[in-house]
PLY file of the C-alpha trace (Angstrom):
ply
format ascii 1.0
element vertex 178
property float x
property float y
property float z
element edge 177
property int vertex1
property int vertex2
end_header
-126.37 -261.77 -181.51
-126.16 -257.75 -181.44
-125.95 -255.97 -185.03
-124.54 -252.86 -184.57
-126.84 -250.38 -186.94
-125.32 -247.17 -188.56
-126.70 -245.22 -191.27
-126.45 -241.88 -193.37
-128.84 -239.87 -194.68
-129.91 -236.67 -196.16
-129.74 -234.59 -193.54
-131.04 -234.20 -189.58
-132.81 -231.17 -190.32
-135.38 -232.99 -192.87
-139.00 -234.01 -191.70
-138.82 -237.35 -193.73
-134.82 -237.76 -195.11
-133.95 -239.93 -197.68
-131.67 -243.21 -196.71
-127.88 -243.13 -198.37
-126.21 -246.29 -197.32
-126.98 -248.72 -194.41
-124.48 -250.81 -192.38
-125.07 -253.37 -190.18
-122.02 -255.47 -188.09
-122.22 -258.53 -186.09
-120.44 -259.07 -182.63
-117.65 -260.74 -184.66
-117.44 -258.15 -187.35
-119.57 -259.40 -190.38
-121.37 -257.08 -192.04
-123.82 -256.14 -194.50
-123.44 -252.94 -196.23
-125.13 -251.23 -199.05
-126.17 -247.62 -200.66
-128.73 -246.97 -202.55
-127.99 -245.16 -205.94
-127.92 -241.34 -206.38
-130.74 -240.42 -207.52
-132.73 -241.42 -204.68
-130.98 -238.78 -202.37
-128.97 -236.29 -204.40
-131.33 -233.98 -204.70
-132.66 -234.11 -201.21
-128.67 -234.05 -199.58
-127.79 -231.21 -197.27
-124.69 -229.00 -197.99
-123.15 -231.02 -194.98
-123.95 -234.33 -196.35
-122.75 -233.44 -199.68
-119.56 -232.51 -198.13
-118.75 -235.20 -195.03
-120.83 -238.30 -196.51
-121.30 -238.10 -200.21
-117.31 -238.17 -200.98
-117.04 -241.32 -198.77
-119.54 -243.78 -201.01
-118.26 -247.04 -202.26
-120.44 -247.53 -205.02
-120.01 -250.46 -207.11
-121.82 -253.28 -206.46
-122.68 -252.11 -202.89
-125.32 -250.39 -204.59
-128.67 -251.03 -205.12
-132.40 -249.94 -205.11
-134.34 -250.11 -201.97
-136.44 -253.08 -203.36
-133.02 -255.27 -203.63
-131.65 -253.71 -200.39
-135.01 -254.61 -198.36
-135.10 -258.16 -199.40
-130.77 -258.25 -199.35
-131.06 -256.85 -195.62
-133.68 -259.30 -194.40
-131.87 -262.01 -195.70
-129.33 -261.29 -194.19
-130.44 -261.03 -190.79
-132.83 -264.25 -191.09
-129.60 -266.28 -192.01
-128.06 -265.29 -188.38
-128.77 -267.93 -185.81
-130.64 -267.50 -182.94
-132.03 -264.46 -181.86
-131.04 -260.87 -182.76
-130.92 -257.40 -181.89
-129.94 -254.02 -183.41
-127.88 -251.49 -181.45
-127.84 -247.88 -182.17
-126.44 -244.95 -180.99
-129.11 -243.07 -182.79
-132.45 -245.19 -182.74
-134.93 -242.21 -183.76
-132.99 -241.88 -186.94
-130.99 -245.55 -187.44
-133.61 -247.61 -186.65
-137.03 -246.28 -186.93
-136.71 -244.06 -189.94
-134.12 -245.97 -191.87
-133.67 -249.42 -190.75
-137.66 -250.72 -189.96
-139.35 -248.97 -193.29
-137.17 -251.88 -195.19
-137.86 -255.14 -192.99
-140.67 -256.44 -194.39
-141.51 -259.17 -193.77
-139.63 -258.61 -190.34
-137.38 -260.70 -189.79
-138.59 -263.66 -187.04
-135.03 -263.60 -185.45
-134.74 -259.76 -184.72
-135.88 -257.69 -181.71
-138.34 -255.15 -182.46
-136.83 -252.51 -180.34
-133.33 -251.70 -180.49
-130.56 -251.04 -177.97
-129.41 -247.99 -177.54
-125.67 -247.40 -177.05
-123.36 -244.35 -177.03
-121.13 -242.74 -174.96
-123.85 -240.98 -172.11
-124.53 -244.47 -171.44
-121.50 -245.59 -169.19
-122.09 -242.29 -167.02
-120.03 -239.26 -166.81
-117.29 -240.94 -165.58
-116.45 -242.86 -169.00
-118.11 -240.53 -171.44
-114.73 -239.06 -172.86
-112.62 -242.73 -172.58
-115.63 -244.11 -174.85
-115.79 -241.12 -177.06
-112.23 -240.91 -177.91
-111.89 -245.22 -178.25
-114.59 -244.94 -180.76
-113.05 -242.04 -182.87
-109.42 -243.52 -182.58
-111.44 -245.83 -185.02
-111.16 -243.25 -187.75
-108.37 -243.10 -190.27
-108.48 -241.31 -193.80
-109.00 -244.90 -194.71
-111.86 -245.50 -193.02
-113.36 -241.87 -192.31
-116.62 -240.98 -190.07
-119.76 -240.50 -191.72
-119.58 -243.68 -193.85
-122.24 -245.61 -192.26
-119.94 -249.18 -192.43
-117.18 -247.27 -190.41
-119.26 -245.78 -188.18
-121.14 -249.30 -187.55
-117.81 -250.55 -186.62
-116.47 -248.25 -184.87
-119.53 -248.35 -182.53
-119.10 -252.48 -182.47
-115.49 -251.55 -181.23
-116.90 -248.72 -178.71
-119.15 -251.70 -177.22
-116.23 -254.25 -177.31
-114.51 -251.78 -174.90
-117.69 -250.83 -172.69
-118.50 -254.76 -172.24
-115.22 -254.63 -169.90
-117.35 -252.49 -167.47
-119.28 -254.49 -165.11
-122.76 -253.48 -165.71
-122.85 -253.01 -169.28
-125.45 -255.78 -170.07
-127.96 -253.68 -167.54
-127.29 -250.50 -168.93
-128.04 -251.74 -172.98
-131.13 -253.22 -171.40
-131.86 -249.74 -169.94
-131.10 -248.21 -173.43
-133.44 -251.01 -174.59
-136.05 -250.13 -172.35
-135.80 -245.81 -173.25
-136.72 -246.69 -176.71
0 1
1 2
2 3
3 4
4 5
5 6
6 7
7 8
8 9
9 10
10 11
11 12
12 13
13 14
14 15
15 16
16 17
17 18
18 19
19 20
20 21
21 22
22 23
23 24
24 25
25 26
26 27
27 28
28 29
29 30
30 31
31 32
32 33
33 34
34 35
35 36
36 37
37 38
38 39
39 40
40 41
41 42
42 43
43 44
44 45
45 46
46 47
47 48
48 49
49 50
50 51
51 52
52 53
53 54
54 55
55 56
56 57
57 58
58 59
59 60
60 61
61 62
62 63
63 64
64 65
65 66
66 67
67 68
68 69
69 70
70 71
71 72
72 73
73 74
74 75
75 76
76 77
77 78
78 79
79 80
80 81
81 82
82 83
83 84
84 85
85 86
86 87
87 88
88 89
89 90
90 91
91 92
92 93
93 94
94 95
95 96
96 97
97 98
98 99
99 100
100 101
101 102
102 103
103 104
104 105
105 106
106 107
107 108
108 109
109 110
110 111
111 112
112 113
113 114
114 115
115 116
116 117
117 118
118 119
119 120
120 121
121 122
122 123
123 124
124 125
125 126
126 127
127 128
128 129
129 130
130 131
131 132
132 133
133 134
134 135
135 136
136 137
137 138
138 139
139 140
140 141
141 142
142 143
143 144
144 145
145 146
146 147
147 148
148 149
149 150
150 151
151 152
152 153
153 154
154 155
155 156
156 157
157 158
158 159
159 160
160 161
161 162
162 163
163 164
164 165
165 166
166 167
167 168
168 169
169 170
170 171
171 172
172 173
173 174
174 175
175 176
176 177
């Protein structure tokens, strides 16, 4: 089973930012999603996280402190059958940063090392059909920069790519870069 990994953050420019929210979707578009509360990142958010991520939180019961979130997300994964693995289109910060600091105990179903996916991987000749499929997810409804949406809409960018003969090789390439 792939889970398709998004997050957001404090900000790119930070040597150690702060986790917002976390979204993870399954092939058939389950999910897990959760934030953690304010004042764990507030303080720490860039100007262009306060403006393009911030407004988008849910809130609610989606959130909760990392504590609940690590053993929520591990849970999670552990009650997927069979054997799992994340895909990313931005493993430095999705995966290694965000994700892996709150899997512990790792899960024994998921992969260790993720998959990489975005739109470089198809080649130059499907870069821009991949691109725009992925950001004809977007609606004011479900705007980029939420870390759910942008899960999806890179579950949806996949659903696409998987058409392409070829794909399965080139995620195991991604795998492989990692």
């Amino acid at each position: 089973m792939l889970l398709f990994l998004d997050t957001e953050f404090t900000g790119l420019d930070q040597p150690n930012p702060s986790l917002i929210s976390l979204a993870l979707v399954k092939e058939d578009g389950d999910f897990f999603y959760a934030e953690l509360p304010p004042s764990f990142y507030t303080h720490r958010a860039s100007d262009w996280v306060q403006e393009n991520v911030l407004p988008h939180l849910w809130g609610g019961s989606y959130r909760m402190r990392p504590e609940e979130l690590s053993r929520k997300v591990c849970a999670w994964i552990e009650a997927i059958p069979g054997q799992t693995v994340i895909v990313t289109d931005a493993p430095d910060y999705d995966f290694e940063q965000m994700l892996k600091p709150l899997l512990s105990p790792w899960p024994q179903n998921l992969a260790k090392t993720p998959m990489l996916f975005d739109r470089l991987i198809l080649g130059g000749r499907y870069q821009e059909k991949l691109a725009t499929f992925r950001d004809a997810y977007f609606t004011p409804d479900k705007p980029e920069h939420h870390a759910l949406h942008d899960a999806q809409a890179l579950r949806r960018a996949w659903l696409w790519g998987k058409e392409f003969e070829g794909l399965e090789d080139l995620l195991c390439m991604g795998m492989r870069n990692n």
